[in-house]
C-alpha positions as CSV (number, residue, x, y, z in Angstrom):
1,X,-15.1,39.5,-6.9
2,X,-18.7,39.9,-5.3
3,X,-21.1,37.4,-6.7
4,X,-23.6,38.7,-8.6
5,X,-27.6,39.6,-7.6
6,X,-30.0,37.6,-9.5
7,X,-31.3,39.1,-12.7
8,X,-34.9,40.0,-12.2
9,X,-37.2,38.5,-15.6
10,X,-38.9,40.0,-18.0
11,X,-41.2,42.6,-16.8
12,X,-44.5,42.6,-19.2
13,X,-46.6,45.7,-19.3
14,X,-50.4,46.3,-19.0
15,X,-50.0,47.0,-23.5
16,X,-49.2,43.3,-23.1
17,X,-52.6,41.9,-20.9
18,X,-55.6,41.0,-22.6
19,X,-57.1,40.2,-19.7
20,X,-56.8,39.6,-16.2
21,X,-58.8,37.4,-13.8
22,X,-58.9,37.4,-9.6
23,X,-60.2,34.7,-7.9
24,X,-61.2,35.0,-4.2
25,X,-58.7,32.5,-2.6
26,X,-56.8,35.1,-0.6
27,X,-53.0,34.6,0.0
28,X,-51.9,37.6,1.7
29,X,-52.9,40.6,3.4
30,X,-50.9,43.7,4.8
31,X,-51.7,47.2,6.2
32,X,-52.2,48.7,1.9
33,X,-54.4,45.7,0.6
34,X,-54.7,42.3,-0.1
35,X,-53.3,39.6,-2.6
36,X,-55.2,37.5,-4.5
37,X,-54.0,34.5,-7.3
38,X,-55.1,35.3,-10.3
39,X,-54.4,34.5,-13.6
40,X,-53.4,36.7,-16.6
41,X,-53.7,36.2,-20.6
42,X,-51.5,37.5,-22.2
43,X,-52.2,39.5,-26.1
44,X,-49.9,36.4,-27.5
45,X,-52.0,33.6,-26.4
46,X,-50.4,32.8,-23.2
47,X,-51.4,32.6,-20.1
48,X,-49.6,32.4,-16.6
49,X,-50.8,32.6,-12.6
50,X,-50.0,35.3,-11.2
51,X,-50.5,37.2,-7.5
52,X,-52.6,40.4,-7.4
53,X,-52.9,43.3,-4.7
54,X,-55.5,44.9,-4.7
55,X,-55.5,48.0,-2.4
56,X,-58.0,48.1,0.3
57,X,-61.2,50.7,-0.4
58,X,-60.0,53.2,2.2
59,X,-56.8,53.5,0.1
60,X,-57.3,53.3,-3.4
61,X,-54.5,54.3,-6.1
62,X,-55.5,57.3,-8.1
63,X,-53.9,57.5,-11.4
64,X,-51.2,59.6,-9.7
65,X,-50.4,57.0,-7.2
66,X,-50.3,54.3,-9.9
67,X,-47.9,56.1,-12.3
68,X,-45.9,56.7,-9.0
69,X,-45.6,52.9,-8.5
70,X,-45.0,52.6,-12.5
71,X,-41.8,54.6,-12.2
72,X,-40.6,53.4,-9.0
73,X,-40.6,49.3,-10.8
74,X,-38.6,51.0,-14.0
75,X,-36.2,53.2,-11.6
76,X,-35.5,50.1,-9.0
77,X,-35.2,48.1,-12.0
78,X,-32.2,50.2,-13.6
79,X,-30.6,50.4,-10.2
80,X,-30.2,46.7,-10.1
81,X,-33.1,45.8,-7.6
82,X,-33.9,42.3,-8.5
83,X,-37.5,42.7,-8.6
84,X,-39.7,39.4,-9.7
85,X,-42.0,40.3,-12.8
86,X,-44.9,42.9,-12.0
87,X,-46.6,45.8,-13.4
88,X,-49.7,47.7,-12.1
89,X,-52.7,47.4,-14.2
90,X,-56.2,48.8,-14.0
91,X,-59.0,46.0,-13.3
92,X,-62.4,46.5,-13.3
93,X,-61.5,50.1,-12.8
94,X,-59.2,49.8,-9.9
95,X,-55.6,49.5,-9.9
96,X,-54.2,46.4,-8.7
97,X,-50.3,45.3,-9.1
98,X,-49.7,41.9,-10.3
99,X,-46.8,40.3,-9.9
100,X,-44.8,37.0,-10.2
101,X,-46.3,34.0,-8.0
102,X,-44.0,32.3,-5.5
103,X,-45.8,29.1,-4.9
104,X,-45.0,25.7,-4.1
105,X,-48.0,23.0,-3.8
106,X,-50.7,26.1,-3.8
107,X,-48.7,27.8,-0.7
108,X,-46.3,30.6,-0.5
109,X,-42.5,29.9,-0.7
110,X,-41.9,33.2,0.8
111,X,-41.1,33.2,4.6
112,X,-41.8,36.0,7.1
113,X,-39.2,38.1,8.1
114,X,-35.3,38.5,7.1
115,X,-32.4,36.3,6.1
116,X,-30.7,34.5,8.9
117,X,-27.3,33.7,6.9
118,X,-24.5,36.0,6.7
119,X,-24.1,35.5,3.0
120,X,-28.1,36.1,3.0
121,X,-27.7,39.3,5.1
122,X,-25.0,40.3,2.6
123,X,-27.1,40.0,-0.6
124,X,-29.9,42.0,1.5
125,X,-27.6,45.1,2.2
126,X,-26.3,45.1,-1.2
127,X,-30.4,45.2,-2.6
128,X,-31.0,48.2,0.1
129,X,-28.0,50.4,-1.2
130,X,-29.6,49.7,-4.8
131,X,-33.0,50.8,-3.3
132,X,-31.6,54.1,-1.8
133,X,-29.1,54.7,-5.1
134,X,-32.4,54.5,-7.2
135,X,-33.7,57.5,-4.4
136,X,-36.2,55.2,-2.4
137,X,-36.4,54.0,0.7
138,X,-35.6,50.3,2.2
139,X,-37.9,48.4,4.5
140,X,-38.2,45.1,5.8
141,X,-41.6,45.3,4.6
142,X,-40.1,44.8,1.0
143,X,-39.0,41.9,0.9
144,X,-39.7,37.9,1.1
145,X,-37.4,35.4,1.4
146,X,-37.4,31.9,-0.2
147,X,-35.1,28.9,1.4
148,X,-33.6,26.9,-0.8
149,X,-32.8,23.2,0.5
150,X,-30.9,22.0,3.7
151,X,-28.6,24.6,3.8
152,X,-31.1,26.8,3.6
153,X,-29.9,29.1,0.7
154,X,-31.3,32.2,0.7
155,X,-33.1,33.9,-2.5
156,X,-34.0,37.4,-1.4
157,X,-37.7,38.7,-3.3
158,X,-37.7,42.5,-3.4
159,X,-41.7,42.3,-3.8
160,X,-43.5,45.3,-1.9
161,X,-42.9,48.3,-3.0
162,X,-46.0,50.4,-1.2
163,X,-42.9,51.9,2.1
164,X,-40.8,52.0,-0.9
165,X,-42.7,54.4,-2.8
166,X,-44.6,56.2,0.1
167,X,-41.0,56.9,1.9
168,X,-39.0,58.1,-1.2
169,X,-39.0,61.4,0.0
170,X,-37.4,61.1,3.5
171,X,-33.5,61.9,3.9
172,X,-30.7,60.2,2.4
173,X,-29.4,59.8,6.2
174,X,-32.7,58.6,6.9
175,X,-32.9,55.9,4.3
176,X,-29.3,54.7,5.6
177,X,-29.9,55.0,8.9
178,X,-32.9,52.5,8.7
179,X,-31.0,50.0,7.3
180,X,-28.4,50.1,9.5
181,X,-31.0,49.8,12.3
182,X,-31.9,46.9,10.6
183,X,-28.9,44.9,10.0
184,X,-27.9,46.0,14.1
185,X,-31.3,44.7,15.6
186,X,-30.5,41.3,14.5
187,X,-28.1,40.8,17.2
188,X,-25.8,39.4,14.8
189,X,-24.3,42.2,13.5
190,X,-21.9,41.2,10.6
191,X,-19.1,43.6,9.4
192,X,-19.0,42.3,5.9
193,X,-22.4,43.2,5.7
194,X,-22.0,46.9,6.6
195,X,-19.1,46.7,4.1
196,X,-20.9,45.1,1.4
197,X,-24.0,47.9,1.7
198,X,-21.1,50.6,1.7
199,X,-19.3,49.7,-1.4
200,X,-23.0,49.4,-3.3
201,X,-24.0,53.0,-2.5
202,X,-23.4,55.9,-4.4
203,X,-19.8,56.9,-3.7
204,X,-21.6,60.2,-2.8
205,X,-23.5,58.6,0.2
206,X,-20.4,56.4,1.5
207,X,-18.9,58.6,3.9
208,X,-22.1,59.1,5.8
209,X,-23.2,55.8,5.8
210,X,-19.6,54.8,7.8
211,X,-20.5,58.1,10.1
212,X,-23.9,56.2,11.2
213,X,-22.8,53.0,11.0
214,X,-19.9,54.6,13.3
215,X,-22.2,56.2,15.7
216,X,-25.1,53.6,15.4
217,X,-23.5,50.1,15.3
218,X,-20.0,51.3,16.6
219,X,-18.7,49.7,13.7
220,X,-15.5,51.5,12.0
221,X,-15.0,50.9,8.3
């Protein structure tokens, strides 16, 4: 029996901000915008820190754009995609996305770049077939990953979703064949973890996924 991915928590909505505050102290910054701690208050009283991206000027999210980003957090979220807590929200007339803080003593838990474990790498290619059954696209840009302890267990943080969204649109093949590039540029190309992203897809998409992986990784399943 595989074990199970983490349940992502509640998700609020913006109904459920009564207001939302962004300092300057930057912790993040990337090729869409950059993040920001902040702190929302909640209608009930509560409060909680939070991380928010806001977009940079040249790129702004329309309204479009930000019901695009709505419906991709409801669709990965009904795939399975263990997404922390966020919503997008307007602030201050711009739309920013706020999301769950990862922080331990004021820093970032999250560490650049992918899992190194196998059982890691597994977890990963079972979130990407969930990504492409829920018709978007995986990229490494997606994800952070928080090591737990000495022997460095592995929480995988589905957390950027700007590829995710912009990408939807490419090929099914496409989608698969990137993650299979992935997994096979690692240099430690792990069977089980081909496997383990096969048997989460869409029986639909199986059969091609073991033709790249096939022609790609020269990996038979």
């Amino acid at each position: 029996m595989r074990p199970p991915i983490k349940k992502p928590g509640r998700i609020f909505t913006a109904a459920d901000v009564r207001r939302l505050t962004v300092s300057k102290r930057e912790v993040g910054d990337g090729a869409f915008g950059k993040v920001y701690m902040g702190r929302v208050r909640f209608v009930d009283g509560s409060s909680k820190r939070v991380a928010v991206k806001r977009f940079h000027a040249h790129t702004p999210l329309s309204d479009a754009n930000a019901a695009e980003y709505g419906k991709a957090i409801k669709d990965l979220l009904a795939a399975g995609v263990p997404l922390p807590k966020m919503e997008i929200v307007k602030h201050h007339g711009e739309w920013v996305l706020v999301s769950q803080a990862f922080l331990r003593k004021g820093k970032s838990k999250m560490t650049g770049g992918g899992p190194m474990t196998k059982k890691g790498c597994i977890q990963l290619a079972r979130v990407w077939a969930r990504v492409i059954n829920a018709g978007y696209h995986p990229t490494g840009d997606f994800i952070g990953v928080i090591k737990h302890g000495i022997l460095r267990r592995e929480e995988i943080i589905p957390i950027d979703l700007d590829v995710v969204v912009g990408w939807r649109n490419r090929p099914i093949s496409e989608k698969i064949a990137t993650v299979v590039y992935g997994v096979y540029s690692t240099r430690r190309v792990y069977k089980k973890v081909f496997q383990a992203f096969v048997e989460e897809l869409k029986p639909e998409y199986r059969q091609m996924a073991r033709e790249i992986i096939a022609k790609e990784a020269r990996i038979k399943l």
